[in-house]
Backbone as a chain_set.jsonl record, in Angstrom:
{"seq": "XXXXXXXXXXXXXXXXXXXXXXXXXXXXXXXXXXXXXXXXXXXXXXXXXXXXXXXXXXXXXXXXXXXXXXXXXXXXXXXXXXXXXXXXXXXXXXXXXXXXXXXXXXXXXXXXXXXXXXXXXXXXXXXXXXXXXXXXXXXXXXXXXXXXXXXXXXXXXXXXXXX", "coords": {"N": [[20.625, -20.197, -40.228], [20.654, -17.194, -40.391], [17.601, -17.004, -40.011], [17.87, -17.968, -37.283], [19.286, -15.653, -35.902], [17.795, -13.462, -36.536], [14.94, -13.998, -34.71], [16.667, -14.298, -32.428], [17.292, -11.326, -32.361], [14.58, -10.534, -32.4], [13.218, -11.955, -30.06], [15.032, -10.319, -28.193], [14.231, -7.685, -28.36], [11.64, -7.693, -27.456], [11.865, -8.444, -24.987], [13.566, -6.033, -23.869], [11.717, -4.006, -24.248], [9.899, -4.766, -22.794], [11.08, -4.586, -20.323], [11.24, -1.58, -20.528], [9.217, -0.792, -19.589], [7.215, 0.252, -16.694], [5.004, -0.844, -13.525], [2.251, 0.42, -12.586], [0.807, 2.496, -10.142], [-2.204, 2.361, -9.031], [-4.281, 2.984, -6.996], [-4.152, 4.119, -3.687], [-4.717, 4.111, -0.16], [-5.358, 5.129, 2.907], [-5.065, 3.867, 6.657], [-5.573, 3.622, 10.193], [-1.836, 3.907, 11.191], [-1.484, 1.995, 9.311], [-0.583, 1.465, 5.127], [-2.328, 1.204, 2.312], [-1.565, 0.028, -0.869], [-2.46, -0.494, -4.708], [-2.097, -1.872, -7.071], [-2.088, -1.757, -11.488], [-2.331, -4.704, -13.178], [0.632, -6.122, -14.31], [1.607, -6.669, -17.88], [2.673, -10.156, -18.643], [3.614, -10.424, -15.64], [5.097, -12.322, -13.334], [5.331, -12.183, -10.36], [5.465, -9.778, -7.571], [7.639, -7.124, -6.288], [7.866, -4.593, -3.654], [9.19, -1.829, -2.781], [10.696, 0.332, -0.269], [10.646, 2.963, 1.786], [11.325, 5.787, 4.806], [12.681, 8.282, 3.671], [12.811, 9.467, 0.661], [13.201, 9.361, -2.753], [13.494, 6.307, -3.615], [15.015, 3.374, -4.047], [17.08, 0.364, -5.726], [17.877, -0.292, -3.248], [17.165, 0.11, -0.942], [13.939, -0.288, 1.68], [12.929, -3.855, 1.298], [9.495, -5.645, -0.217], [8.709, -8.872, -0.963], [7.866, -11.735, -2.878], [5.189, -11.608, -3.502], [2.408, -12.549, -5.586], [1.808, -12.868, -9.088], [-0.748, -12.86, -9.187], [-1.407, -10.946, -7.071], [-2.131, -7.86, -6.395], [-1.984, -5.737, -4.673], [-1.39, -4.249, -1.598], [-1.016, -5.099, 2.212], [0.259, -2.239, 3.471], [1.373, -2.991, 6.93], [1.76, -1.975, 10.296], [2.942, 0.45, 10.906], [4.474, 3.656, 11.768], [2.613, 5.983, 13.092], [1.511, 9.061, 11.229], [3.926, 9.486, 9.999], [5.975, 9.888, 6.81], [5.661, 8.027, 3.968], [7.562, 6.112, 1.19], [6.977, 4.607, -1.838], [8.27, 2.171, -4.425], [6.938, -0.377, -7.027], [7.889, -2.668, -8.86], [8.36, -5.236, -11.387], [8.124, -8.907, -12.059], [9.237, -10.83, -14.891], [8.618, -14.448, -15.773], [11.318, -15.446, -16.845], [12.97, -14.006, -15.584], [13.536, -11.812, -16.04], [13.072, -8.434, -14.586], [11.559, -5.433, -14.555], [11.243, -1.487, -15.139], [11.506, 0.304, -12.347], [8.434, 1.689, -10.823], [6.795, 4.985, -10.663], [7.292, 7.108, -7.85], [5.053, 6.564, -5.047], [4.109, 8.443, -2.281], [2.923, 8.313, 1.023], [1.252, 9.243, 3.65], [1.04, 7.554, 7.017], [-1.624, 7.281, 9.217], [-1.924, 8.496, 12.388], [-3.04, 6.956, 15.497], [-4.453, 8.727, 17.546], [-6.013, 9.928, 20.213], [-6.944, 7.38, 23.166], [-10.234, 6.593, 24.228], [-11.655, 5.461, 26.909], [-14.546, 3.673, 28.26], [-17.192, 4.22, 31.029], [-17.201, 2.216, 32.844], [-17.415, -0.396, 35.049], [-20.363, -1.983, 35.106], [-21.984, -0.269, 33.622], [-22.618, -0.154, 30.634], [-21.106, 1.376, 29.115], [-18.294, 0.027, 29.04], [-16.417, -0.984, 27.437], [-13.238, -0.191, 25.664], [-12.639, 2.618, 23.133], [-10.774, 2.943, 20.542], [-10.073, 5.872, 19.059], [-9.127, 8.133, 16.262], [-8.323, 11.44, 16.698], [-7.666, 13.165, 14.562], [-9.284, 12.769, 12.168], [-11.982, 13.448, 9.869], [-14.666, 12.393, 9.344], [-15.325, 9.493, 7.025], [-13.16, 6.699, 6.983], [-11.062, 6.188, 4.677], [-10.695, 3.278, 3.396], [-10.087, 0.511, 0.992], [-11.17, -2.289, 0.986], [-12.355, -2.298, 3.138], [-15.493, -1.856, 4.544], [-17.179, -1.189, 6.647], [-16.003, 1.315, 8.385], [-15.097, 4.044, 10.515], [-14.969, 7.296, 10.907], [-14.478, 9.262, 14.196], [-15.995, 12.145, 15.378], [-16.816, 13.699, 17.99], [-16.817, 13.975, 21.018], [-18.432, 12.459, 23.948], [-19.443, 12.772, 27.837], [-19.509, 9.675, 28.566], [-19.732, 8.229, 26.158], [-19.24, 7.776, 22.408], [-19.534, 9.539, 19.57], [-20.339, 8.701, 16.049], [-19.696, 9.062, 12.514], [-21.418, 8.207, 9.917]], "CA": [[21.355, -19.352, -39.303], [20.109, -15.829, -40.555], [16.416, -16.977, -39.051], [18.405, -17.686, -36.257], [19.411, -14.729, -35.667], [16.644, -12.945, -36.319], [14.642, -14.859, -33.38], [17.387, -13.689, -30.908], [16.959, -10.023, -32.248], [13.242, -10.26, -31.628], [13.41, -11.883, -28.698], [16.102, -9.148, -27.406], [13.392, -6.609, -28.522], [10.647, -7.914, -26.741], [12.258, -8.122, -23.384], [14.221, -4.924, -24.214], [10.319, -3.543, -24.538], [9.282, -4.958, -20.903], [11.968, -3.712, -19.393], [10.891, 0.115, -20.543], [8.393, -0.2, -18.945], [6.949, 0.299, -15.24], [4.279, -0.932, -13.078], [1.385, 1.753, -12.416], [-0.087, 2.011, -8.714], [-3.569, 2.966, -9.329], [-5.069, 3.318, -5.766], [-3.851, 4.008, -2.851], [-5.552, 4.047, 0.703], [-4.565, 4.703, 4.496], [-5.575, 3.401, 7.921], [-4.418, 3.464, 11.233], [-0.648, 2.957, 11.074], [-1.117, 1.178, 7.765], [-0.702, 2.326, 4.283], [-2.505, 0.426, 1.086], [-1.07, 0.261, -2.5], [-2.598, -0.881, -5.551], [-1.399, -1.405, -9.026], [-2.298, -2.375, -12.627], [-1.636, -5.822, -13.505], [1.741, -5.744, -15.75], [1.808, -7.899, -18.652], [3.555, -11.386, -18.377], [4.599, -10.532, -14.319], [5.085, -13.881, -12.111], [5.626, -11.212, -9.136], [5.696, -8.193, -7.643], [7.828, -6.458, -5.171], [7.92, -3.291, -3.29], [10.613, -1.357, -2.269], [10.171, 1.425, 0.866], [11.819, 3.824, 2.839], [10.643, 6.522, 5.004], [13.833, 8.995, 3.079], [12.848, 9.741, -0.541], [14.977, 8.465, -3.516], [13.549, 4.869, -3.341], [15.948, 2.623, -5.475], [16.432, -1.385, -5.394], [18.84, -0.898, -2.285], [15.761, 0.019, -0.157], [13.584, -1.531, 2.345], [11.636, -4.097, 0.446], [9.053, -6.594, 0.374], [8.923, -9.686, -1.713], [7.231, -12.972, -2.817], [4.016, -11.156, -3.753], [2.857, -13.783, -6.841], [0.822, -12.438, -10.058], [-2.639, -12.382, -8.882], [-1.525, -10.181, -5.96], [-2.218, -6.399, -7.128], [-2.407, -4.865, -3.464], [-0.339, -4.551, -0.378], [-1.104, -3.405, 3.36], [1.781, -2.401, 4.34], [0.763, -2.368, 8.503], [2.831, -1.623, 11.873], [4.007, 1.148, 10.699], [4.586, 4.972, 12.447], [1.35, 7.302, 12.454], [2.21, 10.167, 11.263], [5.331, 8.828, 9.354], [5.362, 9.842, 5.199], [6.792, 6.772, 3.573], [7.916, 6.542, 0.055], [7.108, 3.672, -2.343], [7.71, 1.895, -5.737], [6.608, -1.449, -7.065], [8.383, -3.731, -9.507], [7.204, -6.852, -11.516], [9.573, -9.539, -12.965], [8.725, -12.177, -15.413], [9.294, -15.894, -15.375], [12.188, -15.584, -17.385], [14.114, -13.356, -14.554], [13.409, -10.145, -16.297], [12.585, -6.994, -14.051], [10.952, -3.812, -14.935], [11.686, -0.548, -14.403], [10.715, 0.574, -11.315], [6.977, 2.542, -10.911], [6.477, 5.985, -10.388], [7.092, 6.958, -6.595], [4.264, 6.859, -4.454], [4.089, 8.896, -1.237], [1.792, 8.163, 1.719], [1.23, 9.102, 5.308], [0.385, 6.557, 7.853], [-2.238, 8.132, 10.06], [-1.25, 7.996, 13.903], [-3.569, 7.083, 16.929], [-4.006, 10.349, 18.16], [-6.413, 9.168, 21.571], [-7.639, 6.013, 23.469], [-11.413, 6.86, 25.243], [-12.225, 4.266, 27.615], [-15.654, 4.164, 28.501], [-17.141, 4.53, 32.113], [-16.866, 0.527, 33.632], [-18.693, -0.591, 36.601], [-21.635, -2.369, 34.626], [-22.947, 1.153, 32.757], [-22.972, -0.523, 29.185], [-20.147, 1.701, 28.04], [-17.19, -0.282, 29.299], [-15.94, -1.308, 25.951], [-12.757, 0.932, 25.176], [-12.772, 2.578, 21.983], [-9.76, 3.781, 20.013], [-10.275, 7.677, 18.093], [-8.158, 9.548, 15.849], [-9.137, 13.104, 16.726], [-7.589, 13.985, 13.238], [-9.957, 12.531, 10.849], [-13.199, 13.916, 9.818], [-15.769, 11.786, 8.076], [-15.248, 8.171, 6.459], [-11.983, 6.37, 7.139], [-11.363, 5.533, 3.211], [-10.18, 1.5, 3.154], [-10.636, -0.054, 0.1], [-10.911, -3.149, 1.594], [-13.85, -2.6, 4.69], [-17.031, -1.112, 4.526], [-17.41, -0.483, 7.893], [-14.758, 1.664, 9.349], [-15.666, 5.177, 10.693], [-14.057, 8.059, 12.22], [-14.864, 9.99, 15.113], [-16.055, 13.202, 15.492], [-16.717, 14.225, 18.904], [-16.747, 12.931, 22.385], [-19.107, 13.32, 25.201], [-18.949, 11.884, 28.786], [-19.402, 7.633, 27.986], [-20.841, 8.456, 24.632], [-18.702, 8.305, 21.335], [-20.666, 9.901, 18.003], [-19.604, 8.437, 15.207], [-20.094, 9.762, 11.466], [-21.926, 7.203, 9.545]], "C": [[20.765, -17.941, -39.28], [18.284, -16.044, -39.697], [16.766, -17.552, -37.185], [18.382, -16.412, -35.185], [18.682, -13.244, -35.377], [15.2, -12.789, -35.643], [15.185, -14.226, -32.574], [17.188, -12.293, -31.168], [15.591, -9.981, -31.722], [12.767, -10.519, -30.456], [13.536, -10.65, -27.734], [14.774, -8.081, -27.522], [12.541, -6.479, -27.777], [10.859, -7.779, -25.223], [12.659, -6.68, -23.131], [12.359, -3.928, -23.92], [9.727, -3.851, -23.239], [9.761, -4.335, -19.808], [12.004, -1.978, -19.314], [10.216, 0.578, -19.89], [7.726, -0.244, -17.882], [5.391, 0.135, -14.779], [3.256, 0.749, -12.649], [0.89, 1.746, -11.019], [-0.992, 2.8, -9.324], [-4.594, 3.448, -7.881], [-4.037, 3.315, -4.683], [-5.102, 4.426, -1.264], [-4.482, 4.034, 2.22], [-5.699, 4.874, 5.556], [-4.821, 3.244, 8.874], [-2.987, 2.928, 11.186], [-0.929, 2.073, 10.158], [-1.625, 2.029, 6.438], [-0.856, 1.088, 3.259], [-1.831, 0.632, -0.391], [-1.994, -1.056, -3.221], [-2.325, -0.685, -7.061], [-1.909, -2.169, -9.996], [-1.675, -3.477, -12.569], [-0.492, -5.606, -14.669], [1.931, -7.021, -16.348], [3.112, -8.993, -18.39], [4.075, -11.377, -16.853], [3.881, -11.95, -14.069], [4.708, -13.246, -10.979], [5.796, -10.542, -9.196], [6.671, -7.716, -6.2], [8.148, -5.196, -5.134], [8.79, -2.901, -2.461], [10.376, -0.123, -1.335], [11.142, 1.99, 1.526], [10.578, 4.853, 3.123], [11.798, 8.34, 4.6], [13.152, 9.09, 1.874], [13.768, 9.662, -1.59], [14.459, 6.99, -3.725], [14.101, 4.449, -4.64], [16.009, 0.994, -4.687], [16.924, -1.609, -3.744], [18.073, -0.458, -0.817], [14.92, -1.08, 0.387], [12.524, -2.434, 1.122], [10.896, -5.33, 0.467], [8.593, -7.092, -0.487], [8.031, -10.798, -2.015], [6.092, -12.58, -2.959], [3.44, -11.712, -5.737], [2.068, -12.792, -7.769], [0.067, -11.997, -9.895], [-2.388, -11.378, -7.527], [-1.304, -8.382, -6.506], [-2.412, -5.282, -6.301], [-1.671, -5.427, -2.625], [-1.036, -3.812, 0.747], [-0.148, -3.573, 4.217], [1.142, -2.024, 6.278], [2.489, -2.479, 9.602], [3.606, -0.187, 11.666], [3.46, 2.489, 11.727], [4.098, 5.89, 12.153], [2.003, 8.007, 12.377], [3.425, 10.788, 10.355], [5.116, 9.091, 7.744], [6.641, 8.471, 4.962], [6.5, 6.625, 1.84], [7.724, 5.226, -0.689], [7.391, 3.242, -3.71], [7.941, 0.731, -5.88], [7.273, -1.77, -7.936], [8.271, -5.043, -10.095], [8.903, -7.629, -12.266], [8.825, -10.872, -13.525], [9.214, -13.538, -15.035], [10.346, -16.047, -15.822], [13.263, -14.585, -16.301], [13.632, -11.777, -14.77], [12.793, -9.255, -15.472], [12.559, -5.874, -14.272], [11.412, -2.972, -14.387], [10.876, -0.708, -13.338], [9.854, 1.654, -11.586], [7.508, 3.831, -9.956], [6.707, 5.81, -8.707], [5.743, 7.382, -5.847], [4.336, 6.866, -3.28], [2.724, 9.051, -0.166], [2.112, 8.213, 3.042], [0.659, 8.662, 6.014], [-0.275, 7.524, 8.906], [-2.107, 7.654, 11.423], [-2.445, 8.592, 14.626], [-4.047, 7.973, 17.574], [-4.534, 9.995, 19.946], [-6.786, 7.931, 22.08], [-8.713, 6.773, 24.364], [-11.739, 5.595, 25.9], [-13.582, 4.925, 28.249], [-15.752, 3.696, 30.599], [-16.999, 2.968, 33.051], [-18.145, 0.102, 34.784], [-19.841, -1.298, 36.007], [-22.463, -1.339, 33.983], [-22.893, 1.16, 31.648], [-22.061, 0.5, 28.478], [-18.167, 1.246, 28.934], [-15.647, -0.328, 28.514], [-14.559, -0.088, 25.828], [-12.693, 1.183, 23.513], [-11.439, 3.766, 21.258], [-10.007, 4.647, 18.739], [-9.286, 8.191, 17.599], [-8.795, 10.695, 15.618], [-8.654, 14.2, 15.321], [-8.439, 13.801, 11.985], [-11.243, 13.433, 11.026], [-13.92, 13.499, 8.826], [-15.178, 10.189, 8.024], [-13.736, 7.846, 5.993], [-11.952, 5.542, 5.931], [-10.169, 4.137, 3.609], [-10.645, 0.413, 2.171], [-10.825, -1.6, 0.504], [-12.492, -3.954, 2.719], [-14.447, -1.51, 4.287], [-17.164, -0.249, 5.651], [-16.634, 0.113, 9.053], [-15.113, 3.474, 9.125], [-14.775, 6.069, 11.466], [-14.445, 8.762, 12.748], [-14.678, 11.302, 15.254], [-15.785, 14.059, 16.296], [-17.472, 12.91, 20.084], [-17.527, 13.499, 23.175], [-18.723, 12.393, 26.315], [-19.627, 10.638, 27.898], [-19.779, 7.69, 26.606], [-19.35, 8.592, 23.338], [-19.803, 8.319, 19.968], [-19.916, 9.79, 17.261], [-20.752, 9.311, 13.812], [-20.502, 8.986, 10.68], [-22.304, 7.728, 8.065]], "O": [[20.387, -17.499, -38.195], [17.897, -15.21, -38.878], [16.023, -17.484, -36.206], [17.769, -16.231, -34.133], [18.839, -12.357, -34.538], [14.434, -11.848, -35.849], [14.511, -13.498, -31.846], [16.834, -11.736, -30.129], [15.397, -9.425, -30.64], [12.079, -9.747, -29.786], [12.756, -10.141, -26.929], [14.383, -7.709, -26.416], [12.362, -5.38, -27.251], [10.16, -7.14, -24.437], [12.107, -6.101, -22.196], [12.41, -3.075, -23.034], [9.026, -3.0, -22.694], [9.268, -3.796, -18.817], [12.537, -1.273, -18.457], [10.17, 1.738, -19.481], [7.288, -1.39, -17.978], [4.524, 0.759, -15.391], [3.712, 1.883, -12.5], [0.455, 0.628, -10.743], [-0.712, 3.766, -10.034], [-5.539, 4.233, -7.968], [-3.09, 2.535, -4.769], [-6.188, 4.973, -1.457], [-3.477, 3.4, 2.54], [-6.725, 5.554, 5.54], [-3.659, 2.849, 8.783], [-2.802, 1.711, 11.144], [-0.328, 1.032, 10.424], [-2.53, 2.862, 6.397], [-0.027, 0.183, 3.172], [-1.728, 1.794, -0.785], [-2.23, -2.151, -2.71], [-2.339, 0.251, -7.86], [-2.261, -3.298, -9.653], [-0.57, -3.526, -12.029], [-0.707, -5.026, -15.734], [2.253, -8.085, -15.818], [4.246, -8.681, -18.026], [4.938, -12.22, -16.61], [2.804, -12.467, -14.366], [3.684, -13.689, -10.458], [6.233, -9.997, -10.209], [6.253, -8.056, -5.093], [8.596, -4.572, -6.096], [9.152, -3.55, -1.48], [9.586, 0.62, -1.917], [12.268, 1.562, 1.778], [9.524, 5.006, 2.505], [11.589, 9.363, 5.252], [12.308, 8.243, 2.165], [14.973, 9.857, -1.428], [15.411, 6.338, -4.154], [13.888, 4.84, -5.788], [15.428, 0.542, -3.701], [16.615, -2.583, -3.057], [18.539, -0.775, 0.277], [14.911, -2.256, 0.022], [11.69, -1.951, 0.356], [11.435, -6.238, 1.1], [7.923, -6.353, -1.209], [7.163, -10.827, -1.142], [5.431, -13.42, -2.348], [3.963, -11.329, -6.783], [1.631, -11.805, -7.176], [-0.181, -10.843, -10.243], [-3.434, -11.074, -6.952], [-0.242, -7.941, -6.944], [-2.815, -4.183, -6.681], [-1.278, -6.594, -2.618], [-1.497, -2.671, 0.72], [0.219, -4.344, 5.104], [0.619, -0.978, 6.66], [3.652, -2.876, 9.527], [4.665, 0.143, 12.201], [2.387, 2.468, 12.331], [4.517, 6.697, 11.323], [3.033, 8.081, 13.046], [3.764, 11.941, 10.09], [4.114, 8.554, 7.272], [7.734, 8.138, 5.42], [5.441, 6.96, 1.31], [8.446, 4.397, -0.134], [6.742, 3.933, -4.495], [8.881, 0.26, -5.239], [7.702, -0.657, -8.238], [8.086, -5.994, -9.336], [9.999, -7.245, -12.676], [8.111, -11.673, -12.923], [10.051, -13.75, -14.158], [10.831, -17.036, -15.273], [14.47, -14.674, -16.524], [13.438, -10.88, -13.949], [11.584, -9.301, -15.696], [13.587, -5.2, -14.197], [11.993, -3.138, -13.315], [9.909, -1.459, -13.209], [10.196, 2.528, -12.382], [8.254, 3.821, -8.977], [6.438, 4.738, -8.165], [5.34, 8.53, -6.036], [4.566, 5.797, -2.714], [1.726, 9.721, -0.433], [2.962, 7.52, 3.601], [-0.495, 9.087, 6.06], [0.376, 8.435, 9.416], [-2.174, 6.443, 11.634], [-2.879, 9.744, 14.641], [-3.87, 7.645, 18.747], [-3.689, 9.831, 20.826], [-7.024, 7.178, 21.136], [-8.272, 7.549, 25.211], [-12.128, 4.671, 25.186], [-13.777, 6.085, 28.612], [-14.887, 3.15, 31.284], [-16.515, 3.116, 34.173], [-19.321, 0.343, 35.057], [-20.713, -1.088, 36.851], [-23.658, -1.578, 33.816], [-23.058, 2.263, 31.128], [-22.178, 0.556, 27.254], [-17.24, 2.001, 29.227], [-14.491, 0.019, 28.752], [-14.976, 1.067, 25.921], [-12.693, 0.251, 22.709], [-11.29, 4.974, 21.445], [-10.118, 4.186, 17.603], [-8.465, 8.747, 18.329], [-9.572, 10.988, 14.709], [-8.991, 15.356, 15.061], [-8.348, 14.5, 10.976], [-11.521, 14.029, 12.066], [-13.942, 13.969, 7.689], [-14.598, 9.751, 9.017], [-13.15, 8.384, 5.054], [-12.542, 4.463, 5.871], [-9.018, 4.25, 4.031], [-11.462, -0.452, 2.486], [-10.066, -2.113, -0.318], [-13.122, -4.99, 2.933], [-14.003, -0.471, 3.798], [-17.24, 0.979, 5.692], [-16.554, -0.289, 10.214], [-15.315, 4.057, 8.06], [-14.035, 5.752, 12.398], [-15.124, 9.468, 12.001], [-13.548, 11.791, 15.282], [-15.005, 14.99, 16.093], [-18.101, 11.852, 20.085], [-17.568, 14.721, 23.317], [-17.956, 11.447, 26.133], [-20.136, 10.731, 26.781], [-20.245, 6.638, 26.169], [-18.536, 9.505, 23.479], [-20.568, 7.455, 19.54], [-18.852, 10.406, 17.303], [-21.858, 9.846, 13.896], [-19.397, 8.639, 10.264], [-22.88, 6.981, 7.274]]}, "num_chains": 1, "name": "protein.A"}
């Protein structure tokens, strides 16, 4: 009975010890109307979910998004409102039910659209339209794609990109 008992204390300890402690986001990243998160893997998680609002304060009763299994250590959150700061923190829970505190809040602004350039039509090889945010300057960071650029300046049919 006494090694009994002493089992369920350590047990209790061990979970008691998971539960202290909180997922880390380690990267974050934004792109048009979408905002990336990444986090440390947390020992023993099954899953992860993330909890959002565009209010500050995020707690469990927040928007949130679910069913994200073990091996998933990144989110892109998309559709969302350029422009918009939105507030996040992640959450892991073992196979046994247990859920962690919740992680540090991380704050990110979805970058908004700013123009659409359509090029000149008629058969003059710049038909193609091409969508610019006139707020960036330099290399649209996306951990994700290589090849995603942002626009500098505009001439007639001509867009110069920053490479």
């Amino acid at each position: 009975m006494k090694r009994i008992i002493h089992l369920i204390i350590l047990i209790l300890g061990v979970v008691s010890l998971a539960r202290s402690q909180t997922p880390v986001v380690s990267l974050t990243g934004q792109s048009v109307q979408t905002n990336y998160l990444r986090w440390d893997a947390f020992p023993a998680a099954a899953q992860y979910r993330i909890f959002w609002d565009t209010i500050p304060g995020i707690d469990t009763f927040d928007y949130r998004i679910t069913g994200l299994n073990a091996a998933t250590l990144g989110y892109f959150h998309t559709g969302l409102r350029g422009g918009a700061t939105y507030y996040y923190r992640v959450q892991a829970i073992d196979n046994l039910g247990n859920w962690s505190l919740l992680s540090s809040t991380t704050t990110l602004t979805a970058i908004a659209p700013t123009e659409t350039i359509s090029g000149g039509g008629n058969g003059d090889g710049h038909s193609a339209a091409q969508n610019c945010n006139g707020e960036l300057n330099g290399t649209l960071v996306n951990p994700q794609m290589n090849n995603v650029f942002a626009y500098n300046q505009v001439l007639t049919n001509t867009v110069m990109r920053i490479s």
